[in-house]
MIBA-599474 format. One record per residue (C-alpha): residue in one letter; residue number from 1; x, y, z. Coordinates in steps of 0.1 Angstrom, whole numbers, plus 2048, in hexadecimal, padded with zeros to 3 digits. Layout:
! residues N
<rec><rest>A</rest><nr>NUM</nr><c1>X</c1><c2>Y</c2><c3>Z</c3></rec>
...
! end
This chain:
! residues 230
<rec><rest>X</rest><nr>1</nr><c1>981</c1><c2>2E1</c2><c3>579</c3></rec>
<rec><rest>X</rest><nr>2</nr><c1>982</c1><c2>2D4</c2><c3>59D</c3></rec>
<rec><rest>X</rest><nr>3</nr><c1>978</c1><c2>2AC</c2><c3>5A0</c3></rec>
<rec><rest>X</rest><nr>4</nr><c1>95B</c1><c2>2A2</c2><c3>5AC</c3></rec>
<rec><rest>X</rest><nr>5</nr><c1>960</c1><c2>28A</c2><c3>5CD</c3></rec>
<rec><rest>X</rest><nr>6</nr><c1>93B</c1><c2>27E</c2><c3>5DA</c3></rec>
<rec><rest>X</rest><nr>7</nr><c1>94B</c1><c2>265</c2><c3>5F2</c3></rec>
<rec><rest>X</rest><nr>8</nr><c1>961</c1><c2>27F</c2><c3>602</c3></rec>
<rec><rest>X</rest><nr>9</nr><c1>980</c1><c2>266</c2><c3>5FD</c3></rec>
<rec><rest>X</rest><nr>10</nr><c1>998</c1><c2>27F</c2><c3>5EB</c3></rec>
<rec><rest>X</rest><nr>11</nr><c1>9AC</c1><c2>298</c2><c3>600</c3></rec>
<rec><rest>X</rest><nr>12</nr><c1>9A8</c1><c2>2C0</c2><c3>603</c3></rec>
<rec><rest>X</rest><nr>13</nr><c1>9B5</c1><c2>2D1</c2><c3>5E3</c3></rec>
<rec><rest>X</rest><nr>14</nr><c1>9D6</c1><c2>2E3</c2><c3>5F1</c3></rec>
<rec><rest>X</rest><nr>15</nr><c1>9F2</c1><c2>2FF</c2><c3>5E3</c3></rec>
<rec><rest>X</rest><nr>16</nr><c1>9FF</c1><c2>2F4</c2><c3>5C3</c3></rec>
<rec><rest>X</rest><nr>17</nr><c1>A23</c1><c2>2E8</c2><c3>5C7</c3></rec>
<rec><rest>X</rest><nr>18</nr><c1>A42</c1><c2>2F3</c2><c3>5B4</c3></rec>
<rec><rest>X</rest><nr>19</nr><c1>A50</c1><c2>2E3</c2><c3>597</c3></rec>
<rec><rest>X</rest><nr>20</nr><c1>A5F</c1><c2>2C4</c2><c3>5A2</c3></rec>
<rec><rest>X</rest><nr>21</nr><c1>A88</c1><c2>2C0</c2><c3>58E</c3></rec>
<rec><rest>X</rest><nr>22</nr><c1>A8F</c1><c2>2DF</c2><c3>5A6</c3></rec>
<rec><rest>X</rest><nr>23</nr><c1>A97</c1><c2>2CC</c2><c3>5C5</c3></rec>
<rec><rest>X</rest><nr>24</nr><c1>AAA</c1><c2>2B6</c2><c3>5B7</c3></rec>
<rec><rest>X</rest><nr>25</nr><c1>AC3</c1><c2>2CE</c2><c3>5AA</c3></rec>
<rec><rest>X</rest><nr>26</nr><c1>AC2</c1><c2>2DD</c2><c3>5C6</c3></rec>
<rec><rest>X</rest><nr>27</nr><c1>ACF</c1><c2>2C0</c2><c3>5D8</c3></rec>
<rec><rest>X</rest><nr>28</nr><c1>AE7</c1><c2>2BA</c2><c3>5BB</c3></rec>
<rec><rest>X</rest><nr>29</nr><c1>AF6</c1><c2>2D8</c2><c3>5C7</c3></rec>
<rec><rest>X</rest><nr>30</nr><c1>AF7</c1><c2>2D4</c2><c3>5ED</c3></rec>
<rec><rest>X</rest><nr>31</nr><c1>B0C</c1><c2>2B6</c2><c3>5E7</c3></rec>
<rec><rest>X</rest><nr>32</nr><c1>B1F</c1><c2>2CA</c2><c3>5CF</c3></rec>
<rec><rest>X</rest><nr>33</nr><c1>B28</c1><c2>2E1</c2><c3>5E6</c3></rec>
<rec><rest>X</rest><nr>34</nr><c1>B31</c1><c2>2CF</c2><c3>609</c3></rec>
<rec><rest>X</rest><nr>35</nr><c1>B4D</c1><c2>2BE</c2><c3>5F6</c3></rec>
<rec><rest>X</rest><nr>36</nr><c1>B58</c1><c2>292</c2><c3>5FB</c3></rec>
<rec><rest>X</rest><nr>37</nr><c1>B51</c1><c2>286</c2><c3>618</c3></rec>
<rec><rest>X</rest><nr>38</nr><c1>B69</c1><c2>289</c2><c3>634</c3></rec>
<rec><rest>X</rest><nr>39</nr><c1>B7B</c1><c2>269</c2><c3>641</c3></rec>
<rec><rest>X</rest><nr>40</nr><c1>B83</c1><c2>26A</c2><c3>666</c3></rec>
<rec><rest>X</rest><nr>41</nr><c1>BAA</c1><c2>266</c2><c3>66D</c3></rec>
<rec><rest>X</rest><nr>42</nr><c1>BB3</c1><c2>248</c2><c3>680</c3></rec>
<rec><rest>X</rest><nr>43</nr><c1>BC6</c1><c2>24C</c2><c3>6A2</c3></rec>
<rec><rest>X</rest><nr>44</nr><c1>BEB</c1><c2>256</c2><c3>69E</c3></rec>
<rec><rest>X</rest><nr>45</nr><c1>BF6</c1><c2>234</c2><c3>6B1</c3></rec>
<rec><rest>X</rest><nr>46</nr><c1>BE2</c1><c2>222</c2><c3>698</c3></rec>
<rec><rest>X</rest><nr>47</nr><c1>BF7</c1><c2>236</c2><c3>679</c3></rec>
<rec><rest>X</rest><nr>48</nr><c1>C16</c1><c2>22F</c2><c3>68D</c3></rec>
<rec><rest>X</rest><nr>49</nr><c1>C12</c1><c2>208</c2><c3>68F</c3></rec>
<rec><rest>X</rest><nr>50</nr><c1>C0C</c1><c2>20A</c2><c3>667</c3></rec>
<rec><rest>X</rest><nr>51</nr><c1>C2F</c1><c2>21F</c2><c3>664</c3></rec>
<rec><rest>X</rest><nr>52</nr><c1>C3D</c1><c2>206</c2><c3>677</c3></rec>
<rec><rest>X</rest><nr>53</nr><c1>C31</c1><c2>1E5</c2><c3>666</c3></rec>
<rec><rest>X</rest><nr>54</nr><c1>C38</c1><c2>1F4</c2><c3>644</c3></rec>
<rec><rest>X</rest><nr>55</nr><c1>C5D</c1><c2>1FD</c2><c3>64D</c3></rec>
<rec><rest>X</rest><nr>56</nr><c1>C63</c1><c2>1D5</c2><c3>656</c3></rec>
<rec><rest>X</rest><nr>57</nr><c1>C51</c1><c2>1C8</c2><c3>638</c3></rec>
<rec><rest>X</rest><nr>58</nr><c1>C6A</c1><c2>1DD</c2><c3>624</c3></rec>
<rec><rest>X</rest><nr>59</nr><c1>C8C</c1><c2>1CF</c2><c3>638</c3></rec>
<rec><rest>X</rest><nr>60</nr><c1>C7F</c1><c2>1AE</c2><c3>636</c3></rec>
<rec><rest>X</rest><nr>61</nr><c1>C7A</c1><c2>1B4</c2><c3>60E</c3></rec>
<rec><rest>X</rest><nr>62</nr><c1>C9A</c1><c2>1C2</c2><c3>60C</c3></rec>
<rec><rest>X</rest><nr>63</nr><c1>CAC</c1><c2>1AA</c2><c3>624</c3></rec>
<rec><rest>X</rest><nr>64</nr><c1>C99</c1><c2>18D</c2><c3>60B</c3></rec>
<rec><rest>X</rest><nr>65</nr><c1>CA4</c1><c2>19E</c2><c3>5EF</c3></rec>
<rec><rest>X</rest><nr>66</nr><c1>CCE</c1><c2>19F</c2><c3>5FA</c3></rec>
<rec><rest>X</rest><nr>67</nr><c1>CC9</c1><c2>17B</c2><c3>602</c3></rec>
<rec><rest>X</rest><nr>68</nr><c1>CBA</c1><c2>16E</c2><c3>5E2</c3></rec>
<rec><rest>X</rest><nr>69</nr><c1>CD6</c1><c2>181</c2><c3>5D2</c3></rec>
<rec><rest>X</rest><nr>70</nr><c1>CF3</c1><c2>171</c2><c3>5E6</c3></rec>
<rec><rest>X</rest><nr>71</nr><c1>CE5</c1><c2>150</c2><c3>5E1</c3></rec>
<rec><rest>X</rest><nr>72</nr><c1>CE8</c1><c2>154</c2><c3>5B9</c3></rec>
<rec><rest>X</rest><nr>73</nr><c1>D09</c1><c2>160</c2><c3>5BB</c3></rec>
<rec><rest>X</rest><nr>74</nr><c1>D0C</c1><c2>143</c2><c3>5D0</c3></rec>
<rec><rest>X</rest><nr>75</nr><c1>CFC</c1><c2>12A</c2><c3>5BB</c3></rec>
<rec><rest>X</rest><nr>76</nr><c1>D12</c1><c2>13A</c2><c3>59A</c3></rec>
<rec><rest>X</rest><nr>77</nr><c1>D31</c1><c2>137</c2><c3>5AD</c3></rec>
<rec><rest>X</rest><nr>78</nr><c1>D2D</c1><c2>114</c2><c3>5B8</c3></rec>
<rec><rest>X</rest><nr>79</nr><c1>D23</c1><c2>10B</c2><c3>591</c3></rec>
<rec><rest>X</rest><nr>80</nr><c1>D41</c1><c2>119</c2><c3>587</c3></rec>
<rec><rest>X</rest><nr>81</nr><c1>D5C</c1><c2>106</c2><c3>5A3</c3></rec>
<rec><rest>X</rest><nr>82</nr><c1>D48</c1><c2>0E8</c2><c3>596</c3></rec>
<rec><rest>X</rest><nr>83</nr><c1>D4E</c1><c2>0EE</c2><c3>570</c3></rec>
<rec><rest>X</rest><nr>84</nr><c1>D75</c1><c2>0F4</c2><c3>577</c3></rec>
<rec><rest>X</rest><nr>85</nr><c1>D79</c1><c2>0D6</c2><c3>58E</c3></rec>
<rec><rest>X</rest><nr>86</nr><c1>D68</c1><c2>0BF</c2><c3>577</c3></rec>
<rec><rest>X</rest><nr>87</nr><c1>D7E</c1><c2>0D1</c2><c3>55B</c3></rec>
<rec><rest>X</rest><nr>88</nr><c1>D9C</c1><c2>0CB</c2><c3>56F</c3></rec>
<rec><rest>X</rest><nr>89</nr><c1>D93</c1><c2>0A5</c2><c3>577</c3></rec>
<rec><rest>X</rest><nr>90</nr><c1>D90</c1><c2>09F</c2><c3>550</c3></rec>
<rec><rest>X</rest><nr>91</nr><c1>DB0</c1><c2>0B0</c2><c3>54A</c3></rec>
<rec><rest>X</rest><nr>92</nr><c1>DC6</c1><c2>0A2</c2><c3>564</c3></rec>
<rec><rest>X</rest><nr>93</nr><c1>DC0</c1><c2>080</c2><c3>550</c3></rec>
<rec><rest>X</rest><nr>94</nr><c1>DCD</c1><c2>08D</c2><c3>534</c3></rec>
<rec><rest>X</rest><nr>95</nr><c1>DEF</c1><c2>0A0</c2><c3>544</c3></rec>
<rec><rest>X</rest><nr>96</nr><c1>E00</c1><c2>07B</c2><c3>538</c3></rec>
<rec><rest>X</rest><nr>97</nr><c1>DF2</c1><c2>079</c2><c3>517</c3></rec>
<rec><rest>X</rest><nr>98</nr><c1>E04</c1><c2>09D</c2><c3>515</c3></rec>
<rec><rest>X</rest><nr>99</nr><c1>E23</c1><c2>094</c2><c3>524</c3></rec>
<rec><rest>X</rest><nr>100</nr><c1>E27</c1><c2>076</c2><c3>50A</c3></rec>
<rec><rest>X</rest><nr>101</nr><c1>E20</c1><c2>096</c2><c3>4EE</c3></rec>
<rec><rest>X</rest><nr>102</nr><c1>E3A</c1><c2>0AA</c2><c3>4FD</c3></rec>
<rec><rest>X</rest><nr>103</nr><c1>E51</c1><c2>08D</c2><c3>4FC</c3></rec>
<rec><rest>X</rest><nr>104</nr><c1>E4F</c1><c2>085</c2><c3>4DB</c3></rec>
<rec><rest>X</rest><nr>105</nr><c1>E50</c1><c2>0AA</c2><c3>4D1</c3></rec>
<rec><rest>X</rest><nr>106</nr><c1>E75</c1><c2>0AB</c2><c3>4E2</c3></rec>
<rec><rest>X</rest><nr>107</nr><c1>E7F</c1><c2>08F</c2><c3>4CC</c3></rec>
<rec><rest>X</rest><nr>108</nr><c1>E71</c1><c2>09E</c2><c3>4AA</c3></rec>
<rec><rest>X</rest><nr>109</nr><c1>E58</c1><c2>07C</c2><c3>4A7</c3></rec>
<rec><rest>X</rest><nr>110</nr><c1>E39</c1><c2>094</c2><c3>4A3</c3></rec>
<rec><rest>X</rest><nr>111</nr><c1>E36</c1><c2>092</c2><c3>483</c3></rec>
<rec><rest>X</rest><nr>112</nr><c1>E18</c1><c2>08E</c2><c3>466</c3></rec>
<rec><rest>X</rest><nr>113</nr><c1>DF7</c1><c2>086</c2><c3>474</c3></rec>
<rec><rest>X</rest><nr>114</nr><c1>E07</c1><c2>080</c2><c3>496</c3></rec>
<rec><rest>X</rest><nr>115</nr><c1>E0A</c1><c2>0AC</c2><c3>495</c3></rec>
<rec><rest>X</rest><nr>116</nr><c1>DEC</c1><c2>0B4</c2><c3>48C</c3></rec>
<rec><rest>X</rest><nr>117</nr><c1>DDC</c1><c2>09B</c2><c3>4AB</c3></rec>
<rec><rest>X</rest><nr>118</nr><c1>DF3</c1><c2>0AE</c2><c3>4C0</c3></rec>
<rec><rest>X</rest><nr>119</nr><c1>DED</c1><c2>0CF</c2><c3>4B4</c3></rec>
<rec><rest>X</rest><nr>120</nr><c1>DC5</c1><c2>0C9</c2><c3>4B5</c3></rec>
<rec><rest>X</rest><nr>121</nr><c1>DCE</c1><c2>0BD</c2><c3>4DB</c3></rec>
<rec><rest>X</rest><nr>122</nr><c1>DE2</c1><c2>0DB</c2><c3>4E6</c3></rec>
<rec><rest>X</rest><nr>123</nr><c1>DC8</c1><c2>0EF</c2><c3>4D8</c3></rec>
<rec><rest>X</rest><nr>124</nr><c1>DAA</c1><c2>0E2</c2><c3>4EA</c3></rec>
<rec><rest>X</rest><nr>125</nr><c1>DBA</c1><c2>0DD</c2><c3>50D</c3></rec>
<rec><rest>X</rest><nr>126</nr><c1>DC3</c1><c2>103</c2><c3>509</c3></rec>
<rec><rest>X</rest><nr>127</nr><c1>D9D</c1><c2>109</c2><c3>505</c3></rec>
<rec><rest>X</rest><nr>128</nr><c1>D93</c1><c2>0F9</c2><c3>525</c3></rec>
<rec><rest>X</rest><nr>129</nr><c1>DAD</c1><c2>10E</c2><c3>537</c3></rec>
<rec><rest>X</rest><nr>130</nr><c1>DCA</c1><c2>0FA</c2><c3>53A</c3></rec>
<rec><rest>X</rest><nr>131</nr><c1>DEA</c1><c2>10D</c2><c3>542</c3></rec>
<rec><rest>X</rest><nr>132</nr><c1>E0B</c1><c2>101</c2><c3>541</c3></rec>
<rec><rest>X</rest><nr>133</nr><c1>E29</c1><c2>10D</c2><c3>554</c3></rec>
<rec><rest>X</rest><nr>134</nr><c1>E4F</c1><c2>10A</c2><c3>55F</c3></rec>
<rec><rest>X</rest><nr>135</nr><c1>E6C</c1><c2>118</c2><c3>54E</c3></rec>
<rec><rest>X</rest><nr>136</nr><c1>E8F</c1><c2>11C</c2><c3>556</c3></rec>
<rec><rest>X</rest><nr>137</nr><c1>E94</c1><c2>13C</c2><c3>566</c3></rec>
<rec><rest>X</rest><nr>138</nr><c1>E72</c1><c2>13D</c2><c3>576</c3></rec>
<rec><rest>X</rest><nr>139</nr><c1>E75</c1><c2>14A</c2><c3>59F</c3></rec>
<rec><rest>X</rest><nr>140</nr><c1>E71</c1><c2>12A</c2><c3>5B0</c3></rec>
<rec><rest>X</rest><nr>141</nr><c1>E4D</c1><c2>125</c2><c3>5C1</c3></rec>
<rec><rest>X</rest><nr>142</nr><c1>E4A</c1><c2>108</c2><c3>5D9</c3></rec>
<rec><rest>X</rest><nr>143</nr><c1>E24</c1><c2>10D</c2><c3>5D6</c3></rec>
<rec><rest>X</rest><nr>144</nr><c1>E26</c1><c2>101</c2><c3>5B1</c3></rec>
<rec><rest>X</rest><nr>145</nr><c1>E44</c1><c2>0EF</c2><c3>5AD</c3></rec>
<rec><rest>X</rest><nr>146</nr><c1>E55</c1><c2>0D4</c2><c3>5B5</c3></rec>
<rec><rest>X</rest><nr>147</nr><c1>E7A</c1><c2>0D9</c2><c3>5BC</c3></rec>
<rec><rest>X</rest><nr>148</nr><c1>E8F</c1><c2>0B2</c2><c3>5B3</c3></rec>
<rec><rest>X</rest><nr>149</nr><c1>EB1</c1><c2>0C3</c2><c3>5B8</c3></rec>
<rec><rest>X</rest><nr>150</nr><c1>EC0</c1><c2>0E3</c2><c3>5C0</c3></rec>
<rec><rest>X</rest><nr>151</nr><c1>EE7</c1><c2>0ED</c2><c3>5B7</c3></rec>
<rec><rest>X</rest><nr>152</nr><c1>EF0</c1><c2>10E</c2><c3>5C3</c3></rec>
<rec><rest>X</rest><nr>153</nr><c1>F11</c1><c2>122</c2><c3>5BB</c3></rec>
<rec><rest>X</rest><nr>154</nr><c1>F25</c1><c2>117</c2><c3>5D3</c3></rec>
<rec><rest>X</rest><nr>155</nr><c1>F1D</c1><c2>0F4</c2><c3>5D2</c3></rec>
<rec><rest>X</rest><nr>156</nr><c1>F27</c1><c2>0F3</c2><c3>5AB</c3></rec>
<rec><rest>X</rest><nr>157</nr><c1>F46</c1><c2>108</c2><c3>5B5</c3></rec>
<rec><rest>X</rest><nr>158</nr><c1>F4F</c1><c2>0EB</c2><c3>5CF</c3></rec>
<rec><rest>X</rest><nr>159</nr><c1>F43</c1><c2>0CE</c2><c3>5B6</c3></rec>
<rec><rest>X</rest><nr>160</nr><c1>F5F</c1><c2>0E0</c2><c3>59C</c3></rec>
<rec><rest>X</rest><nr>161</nr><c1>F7D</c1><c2>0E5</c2><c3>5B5</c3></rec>
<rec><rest>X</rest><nr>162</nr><c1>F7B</c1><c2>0C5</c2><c3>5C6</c3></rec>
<rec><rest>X</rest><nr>163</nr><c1>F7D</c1><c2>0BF</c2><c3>5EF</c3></rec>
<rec><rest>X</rest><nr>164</nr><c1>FA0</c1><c2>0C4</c2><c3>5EE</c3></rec>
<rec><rest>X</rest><nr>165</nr><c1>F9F</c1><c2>0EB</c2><c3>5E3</c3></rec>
<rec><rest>X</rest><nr>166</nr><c1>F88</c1><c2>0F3</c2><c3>5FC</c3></rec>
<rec><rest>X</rest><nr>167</nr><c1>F95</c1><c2>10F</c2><c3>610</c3></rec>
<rec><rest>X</rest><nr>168</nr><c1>F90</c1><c2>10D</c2><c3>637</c3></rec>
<rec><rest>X</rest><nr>169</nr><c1>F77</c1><c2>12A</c2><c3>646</c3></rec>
<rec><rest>X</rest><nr>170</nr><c1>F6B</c1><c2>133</c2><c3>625</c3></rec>
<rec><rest>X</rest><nr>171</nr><c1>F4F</c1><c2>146</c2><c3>625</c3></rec>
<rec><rest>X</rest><nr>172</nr><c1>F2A</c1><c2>13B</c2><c3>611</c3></rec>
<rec><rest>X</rest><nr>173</nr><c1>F21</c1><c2>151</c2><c3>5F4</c3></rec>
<rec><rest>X</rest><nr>174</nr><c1>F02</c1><c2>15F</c2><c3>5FB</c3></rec>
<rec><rest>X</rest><nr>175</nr><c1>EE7</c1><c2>159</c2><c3>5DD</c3></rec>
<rec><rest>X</rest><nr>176</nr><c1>EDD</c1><c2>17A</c2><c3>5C7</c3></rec>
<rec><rest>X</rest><nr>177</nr><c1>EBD</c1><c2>174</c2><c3>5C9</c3></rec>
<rec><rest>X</rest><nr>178</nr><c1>EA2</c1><c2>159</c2><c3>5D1</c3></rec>
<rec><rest>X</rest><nr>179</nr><c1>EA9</c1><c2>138</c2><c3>5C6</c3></rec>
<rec><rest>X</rest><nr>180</nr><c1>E9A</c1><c2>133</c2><c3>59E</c3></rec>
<rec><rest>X</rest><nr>181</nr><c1>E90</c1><c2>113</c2><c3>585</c3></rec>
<rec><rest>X</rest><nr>182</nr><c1>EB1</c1><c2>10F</c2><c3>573</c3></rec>
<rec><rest>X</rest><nr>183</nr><c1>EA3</c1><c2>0EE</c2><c3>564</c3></rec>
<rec><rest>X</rest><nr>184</nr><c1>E7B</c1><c2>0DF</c2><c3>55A</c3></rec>
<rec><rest>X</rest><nr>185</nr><c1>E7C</c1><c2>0BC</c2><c3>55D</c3></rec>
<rec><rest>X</rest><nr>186</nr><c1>E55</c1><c2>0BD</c2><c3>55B</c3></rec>
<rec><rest>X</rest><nr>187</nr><c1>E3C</c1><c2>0D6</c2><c3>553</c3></rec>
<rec><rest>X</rest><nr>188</nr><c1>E23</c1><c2>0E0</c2><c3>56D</c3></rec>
<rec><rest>X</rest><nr>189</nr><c1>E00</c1><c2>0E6</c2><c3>562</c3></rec>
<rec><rest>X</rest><nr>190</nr><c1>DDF</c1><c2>0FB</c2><c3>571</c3></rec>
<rec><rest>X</rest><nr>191</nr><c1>DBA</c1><c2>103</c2><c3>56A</c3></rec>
<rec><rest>X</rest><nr>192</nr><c1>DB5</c1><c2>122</c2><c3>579</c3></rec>
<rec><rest>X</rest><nr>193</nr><c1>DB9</c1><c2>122</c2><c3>59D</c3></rec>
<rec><rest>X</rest><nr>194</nr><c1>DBD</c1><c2>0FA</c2><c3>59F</c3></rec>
<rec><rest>X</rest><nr>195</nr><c1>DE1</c1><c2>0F0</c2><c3>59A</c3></rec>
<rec><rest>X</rest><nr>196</nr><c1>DDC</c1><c2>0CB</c2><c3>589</c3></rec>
<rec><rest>X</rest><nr>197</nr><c1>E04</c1><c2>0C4</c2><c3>590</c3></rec>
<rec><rest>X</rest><nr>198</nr><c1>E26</c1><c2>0D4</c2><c3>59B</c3></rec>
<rec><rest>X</rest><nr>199</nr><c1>E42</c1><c2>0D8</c2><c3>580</c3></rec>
<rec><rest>X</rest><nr>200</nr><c1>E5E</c1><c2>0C8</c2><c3>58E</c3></rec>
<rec><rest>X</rest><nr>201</nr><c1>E7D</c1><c2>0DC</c2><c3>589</c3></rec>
<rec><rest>X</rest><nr>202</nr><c1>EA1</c1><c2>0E0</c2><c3>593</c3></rec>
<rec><rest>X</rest><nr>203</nr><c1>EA6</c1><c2>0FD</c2><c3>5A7</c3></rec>
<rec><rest>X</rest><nr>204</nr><c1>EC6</c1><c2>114</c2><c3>5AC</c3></rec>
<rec><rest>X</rest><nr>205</nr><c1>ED5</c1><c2>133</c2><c3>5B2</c3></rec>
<rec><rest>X</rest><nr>206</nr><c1>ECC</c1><c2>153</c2><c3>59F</c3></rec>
<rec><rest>X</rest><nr>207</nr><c1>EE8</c1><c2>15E</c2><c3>589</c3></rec>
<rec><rest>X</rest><nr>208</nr><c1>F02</c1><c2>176</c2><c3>58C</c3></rec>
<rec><rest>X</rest><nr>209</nr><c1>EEA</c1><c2>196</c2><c3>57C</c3></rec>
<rec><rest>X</rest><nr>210</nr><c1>ECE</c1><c2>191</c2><c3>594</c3></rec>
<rec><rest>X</rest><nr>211</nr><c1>ED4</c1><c2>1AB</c2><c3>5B0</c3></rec>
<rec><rest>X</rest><nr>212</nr><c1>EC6</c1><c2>1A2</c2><c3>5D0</c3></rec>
<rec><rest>X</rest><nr>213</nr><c1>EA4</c1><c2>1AF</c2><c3>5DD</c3></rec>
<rec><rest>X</rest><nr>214</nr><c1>EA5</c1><c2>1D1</c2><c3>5EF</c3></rec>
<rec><rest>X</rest><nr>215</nr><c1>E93</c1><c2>1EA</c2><c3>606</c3></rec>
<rec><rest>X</rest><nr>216</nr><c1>E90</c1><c2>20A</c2><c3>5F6</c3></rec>
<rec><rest>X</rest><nr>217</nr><c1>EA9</c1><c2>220</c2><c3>609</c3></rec>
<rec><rest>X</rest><nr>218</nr><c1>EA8</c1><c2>242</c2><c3>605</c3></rec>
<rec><rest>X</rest><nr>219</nr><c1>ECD</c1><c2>247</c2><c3>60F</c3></rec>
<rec><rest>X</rest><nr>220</nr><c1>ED7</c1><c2>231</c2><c3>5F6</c3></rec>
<rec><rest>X</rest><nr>221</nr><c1>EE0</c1><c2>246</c2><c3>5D4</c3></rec>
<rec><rest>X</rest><nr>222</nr><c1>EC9</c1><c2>231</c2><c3>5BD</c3></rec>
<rec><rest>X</rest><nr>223</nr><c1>EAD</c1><c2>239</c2><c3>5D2</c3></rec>
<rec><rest>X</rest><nr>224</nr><c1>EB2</c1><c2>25C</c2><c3>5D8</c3></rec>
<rec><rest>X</rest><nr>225</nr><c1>E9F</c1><c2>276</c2><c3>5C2</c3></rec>
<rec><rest>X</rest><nr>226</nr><c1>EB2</c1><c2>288</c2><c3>5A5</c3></rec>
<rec><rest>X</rest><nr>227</nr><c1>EB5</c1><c2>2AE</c2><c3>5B2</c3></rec>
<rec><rest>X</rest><nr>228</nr><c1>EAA</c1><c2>2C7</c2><c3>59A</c3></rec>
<rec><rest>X</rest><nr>229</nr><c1>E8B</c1><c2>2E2</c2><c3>599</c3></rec>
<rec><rest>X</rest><nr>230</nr><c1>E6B</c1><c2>2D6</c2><c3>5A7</c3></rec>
! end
């Protein structure tokens, strides 16, 4: 039933229209089909400056990076020379305290209670890293001891026959070997790499089984190899 418009106001009755959730699926499916929208490239200079800036933001990371690792190894290796030097400070006040110890050991008065303080003090001295060293026979070092006499062989030999056997033009011996600590008069001691003091020692002549030091010669029958099947 068509409505009634007296006033003329309404507008001419047209073509009914399709049903209207049609377009929109078609729509849905136009968008569907054309795919994401395409993002222009930017201009290859413009990619090339990025390439660029990323490469020195990664050697300056990685140049950061080997620094802040040196300075740790720097910093643990400074903690460490300043633990062994104050080590070393505390112990160099006690190298008398041992040296009245090692006295009294050499005439039997460590005894009793007097041992055990002893003991206890060898012990913990060890356990802060305190080394002891010189003995008779050692090669003589000039770098860690301290030499109060030497006596070699032919100065012993002259010292038993007297000026008046010496013969004229006679020849010196030469040593064996280098020169060697035939006596301790003091121990030395060390922490590590800091030497604290030098042992003093007498030093002398090697003795008669040392063979002096040698190239290796092949001409020389010791140094030749055995012959037999190879």
């Amino acid at each position: 039933m068509a409505a009634r418009d007296p006033a003329g106001l309404l507008p001419p009755a047209g073509p009914a229209s399709p049903a209207g959730p049609a377009a929109p699926e078609a729509s849905e499916d136009a968008r569907t089909d054309a795919g994401p929208p395409a993002h222009p490239a930017g201009p290859p200079e413009e990619c090339a400056a990025l390439r660029e800036r990323l490469r020195e933001r990664t050697d300056d990371l990685q140049r950061l990076k080997a620094e802040y690792d040196n300075y740790r190894k720097r910093v643990r290796r400074d903690h460490m020379a300043v633990r062994e030097i104050a080590v070393a400070n505390v112990l160099a006040g006690l190298l008398p305290v041992l040296d009245a110890v090692d006295a009294a050991r050499r005439q039997d008065a460590v005894t009793g209670g007097f041992r055990q303080v002893a003991d206890a003090l060898d012990e913990q001295v060890a356990a802060l890293g305190l080394e002891a060293f010189g003995a008779e026979g050692d090669p003589f070092d000039p770098a860690i001891h301290e030499a109060l006499d030497h006596k070699s062989s032919d100065r012993e030999a002259r010292d038993r026959e007297g000026p008046d056997h010496a013969a004229p033009g006679r020849t010196r011996r030469e040593p064996a070997g280098p020169p060697v600590c035939t006596a301790v008069h003091r121990p030395g001691y060390r922490v590590g790499s800091h030497l604290l003091r030098p042992a003093q020692v007498t030093v002398g002549d090697p003795g008669p089984g040392a063979a002096p030091a040698r190239r290796s010669d092949p001409d020389h029958p010791e140094d030749r190899e055995p012959a037999g099947p190879r």
